[in-house]
Phi, psi and omega in degrees: 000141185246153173269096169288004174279303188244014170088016183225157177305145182226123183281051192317130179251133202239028172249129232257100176311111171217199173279143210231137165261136184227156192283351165269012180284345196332298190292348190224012202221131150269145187249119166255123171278146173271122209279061193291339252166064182293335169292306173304295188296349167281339162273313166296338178287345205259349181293309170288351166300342183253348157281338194147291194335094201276091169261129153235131193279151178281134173250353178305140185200356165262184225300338169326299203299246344205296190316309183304304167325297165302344183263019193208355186250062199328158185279005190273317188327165171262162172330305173301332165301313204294331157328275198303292193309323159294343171268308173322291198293319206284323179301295234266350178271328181295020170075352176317305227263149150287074216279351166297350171206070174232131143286154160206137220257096166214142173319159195208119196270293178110008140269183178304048160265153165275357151317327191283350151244040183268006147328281178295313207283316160326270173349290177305305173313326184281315199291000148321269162327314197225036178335322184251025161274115180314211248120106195233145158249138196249076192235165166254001193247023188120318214257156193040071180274013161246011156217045206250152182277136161234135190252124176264198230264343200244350177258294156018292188278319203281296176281018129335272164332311194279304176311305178359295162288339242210349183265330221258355157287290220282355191296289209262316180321270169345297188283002169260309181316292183310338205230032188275157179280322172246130150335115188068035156290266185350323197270340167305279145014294192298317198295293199298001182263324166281328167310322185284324174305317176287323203273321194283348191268358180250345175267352175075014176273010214281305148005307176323016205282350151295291162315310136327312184291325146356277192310319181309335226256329175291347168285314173266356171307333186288347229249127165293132171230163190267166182248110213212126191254126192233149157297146180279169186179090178283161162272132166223168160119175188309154186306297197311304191285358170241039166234316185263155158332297171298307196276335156270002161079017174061061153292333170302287162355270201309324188273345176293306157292005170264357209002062151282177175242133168274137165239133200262104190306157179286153176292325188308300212308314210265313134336312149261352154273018187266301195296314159326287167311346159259344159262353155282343197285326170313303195300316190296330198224353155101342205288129194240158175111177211286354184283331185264341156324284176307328210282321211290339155291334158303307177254061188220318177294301159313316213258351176249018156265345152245039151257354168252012183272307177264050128284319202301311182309290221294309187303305161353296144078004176264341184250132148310130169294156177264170211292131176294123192300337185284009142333287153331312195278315183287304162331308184306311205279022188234354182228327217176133179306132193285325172303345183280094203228000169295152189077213182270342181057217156327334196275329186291318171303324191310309158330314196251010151280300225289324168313315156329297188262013170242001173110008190249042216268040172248132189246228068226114192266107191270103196263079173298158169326156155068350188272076178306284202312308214279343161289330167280325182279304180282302185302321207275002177260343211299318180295329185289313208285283168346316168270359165291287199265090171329327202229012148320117184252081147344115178198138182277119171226172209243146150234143183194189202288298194321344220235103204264139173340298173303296215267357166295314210291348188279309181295316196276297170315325148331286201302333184308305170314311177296288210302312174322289175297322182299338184291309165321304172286325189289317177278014168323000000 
């Protein structure tokens, strides 16, 4: 570019300046997580802490948080940014923080999602306020290799390990809480159980997940419970809201206070179909080399530690095992094409056959603002899913800044009530 008066070059940087995370900040940085996985992440945080790490996961969740979010978040974004950028802005205004020597940490899928750009859109949300706070990406695909957590082979496997763990508390948790005899066992339960998890990863036994897994499932079998028959009531919809807290309005809570049982699909689940999907992209599109080679061995590996996790259930006999994903894969392939893989894809109908056919036909399927594949994949199969399962009972409910607390819990007690009569005709 030239200055036409006088003729001289002007150098323009039309590149966007921001803070760069470096592995020597380890030691001196605090990392804010966003509380996307309240089961899982109470394991992973403590994982990264025996690394080194001063991590804390955010617990903020009120209405504050969703506001911090609209002011800093365009409305085309989808829900789960506008979550995470308001936990984020709203932790770093309360003075906790050094924010000169603060981070903050997000995941990155590195498919056709806009998560695969909640990076910039972070950044851009910080830099008013908070110019030197990093933006660290935790991704497998590549991406932001100048700010990116870097995981070697052995902290890889410690999380691995850790979803594992982290399905199979929230697993047995879920099928105890509701039918416990004494108040707060169950939440006892949880505890000793996470301790054994945390006590085997500092002792380096964590590798042991058959005996772990064991141990877990024998901590809440111990909790007494009554007998007593509760409706069921699965979770589905994109990952973020049908896990977090923040993003779902404490939904597990309400149904539990509804006296349902919620039931959760495994995170692992979600894992393999990322790993899935990449070995489809192979058959389907012809694509070679050692990344699909590895994927196709990676889930050979995953998948035959959870077929032995759930032998563990079944011999056990006291918990529903959680589901085999190649269950899955064949539920998907009864609704939807495996290739249809934006978003969550193929795993939601799947989900919600295998619920189906497992004794769960009550859904409520979570849909946030902007994620168009999971409204096309979850809402557009529910008719498909319905003339499959006669008494599958269903309901889409939206979550977004606009979508106030009452009128999801109005929508979800509807479907409650129809499950309520259908329990009522089948137990005459």
């Amino acid at each position: 570019m030239h200055n036409s008066q006088t003729n001289e070059k002007i150098t323009v940087d039309y590149t966007d300046d921001y803070p760069r995370w470096k592995d020597e900040y380890k030691d001196t940085y605090k990392i804010l997580v966003p509380d996307m996985l309240p089961w899982h992440f109470a394991i992973i945080e403590q994982l990264l802490k025996m690394e080194g790490y001063d991590v804390e996961i955010l617990k903020n969740d009120s209405r504050a948080v969703i506001d911090e979010g609209l002011k800093h978040v365009h409305n085309d974004t989808c829900y789960p940014c506008l979550c995470v950028v308001g936990q984020y802005i709203d932790a770093l205004k309360s003075g906790r923080y050094d924010v000169d020597h603060t981070a903050v940490l997000i995941s990155q899928s590195g498919g056709g999602c806009r998560a695969s750009n909640y990076v910039p859109l972070i950044r851009k949300a910080l830099k008013a306020q908070f110019p030197n706070v990093p933006v660290i990406s935790l991704n497998f695909s590549g991406l932001e290799k100048d700010s990116s957590f870097k995981i070697g082979l052995k902290l890889l496997l410690k999380l691995a390990f850790g979803i594992f763990y982290g399905d199979s508390i929230m697993w047995c948790y879920n099928q105890t809480k509701p039918y416990e005899e004494e108040e707060g066992a169950a939440d006892a339960a949880r505890d000793r159980a996470m301790e054994l998890v945390i006590g085997c990863y500092k002792s380096g036994g964590y590798r042991k997940y058959k005996k772990i897994t064991a141990g877990i499932i024998s901590a809440f079998a111990a909790v007494r419970r009554r007998d007593v028959k509760k409706i069921k009531v699965g979770i589905v919809g994109e990952i973020y809201v049908k896990y977090s807290y923040l993003g779902n309005n404490h939904l597990e809570e309400f149904l539990l206070s509804e006296d349902c049982e919620p039931v959760v699909p495994a995170l692992m689940d979600f894992v393999l179909y990322c790993i899935v999907n990449n070995i489809n992209d192979s058959t389907l599109y012809g694509k070679k080399g050692i990344f699909y080679t590895a994927n196709r061995l990676l889930y050979r590996v995953l998948y035959r530690m959870q077929k032995n996790i759930i032998g563990i259930f079944e011999d056990e006999g006291t918990f529903e095992p959680i589901h085999d994903f190649e269950h899955l894969r064949r539920c998907a392939d009864k609704v939807i094409n495996q290739g249809v893989k934006m978003g969550e894809g193929w795993l939601i109908p799947a989900e919600m056959a295998a619920l189906a056919e497992t004794g769960t036909e009550n859904i409520v399927c979570a849909q946030p603002f902007g994620c168009l594949p999971n409204h096309i994949a979850g809402k557009g199969a529910i008719r498909t899913l319905k003339n499959m399962y006669e008494h599958e009972n269903i309901v889409a409910v939206d979550y977004d800044p606009s979508a106030t607390k009452v009128n999801q819990e109005n929508r979800i007690k509807l479907m409650l009530a129809t499950a309520r009569e259908n329990y009522a005709q089948k137990n005459k």
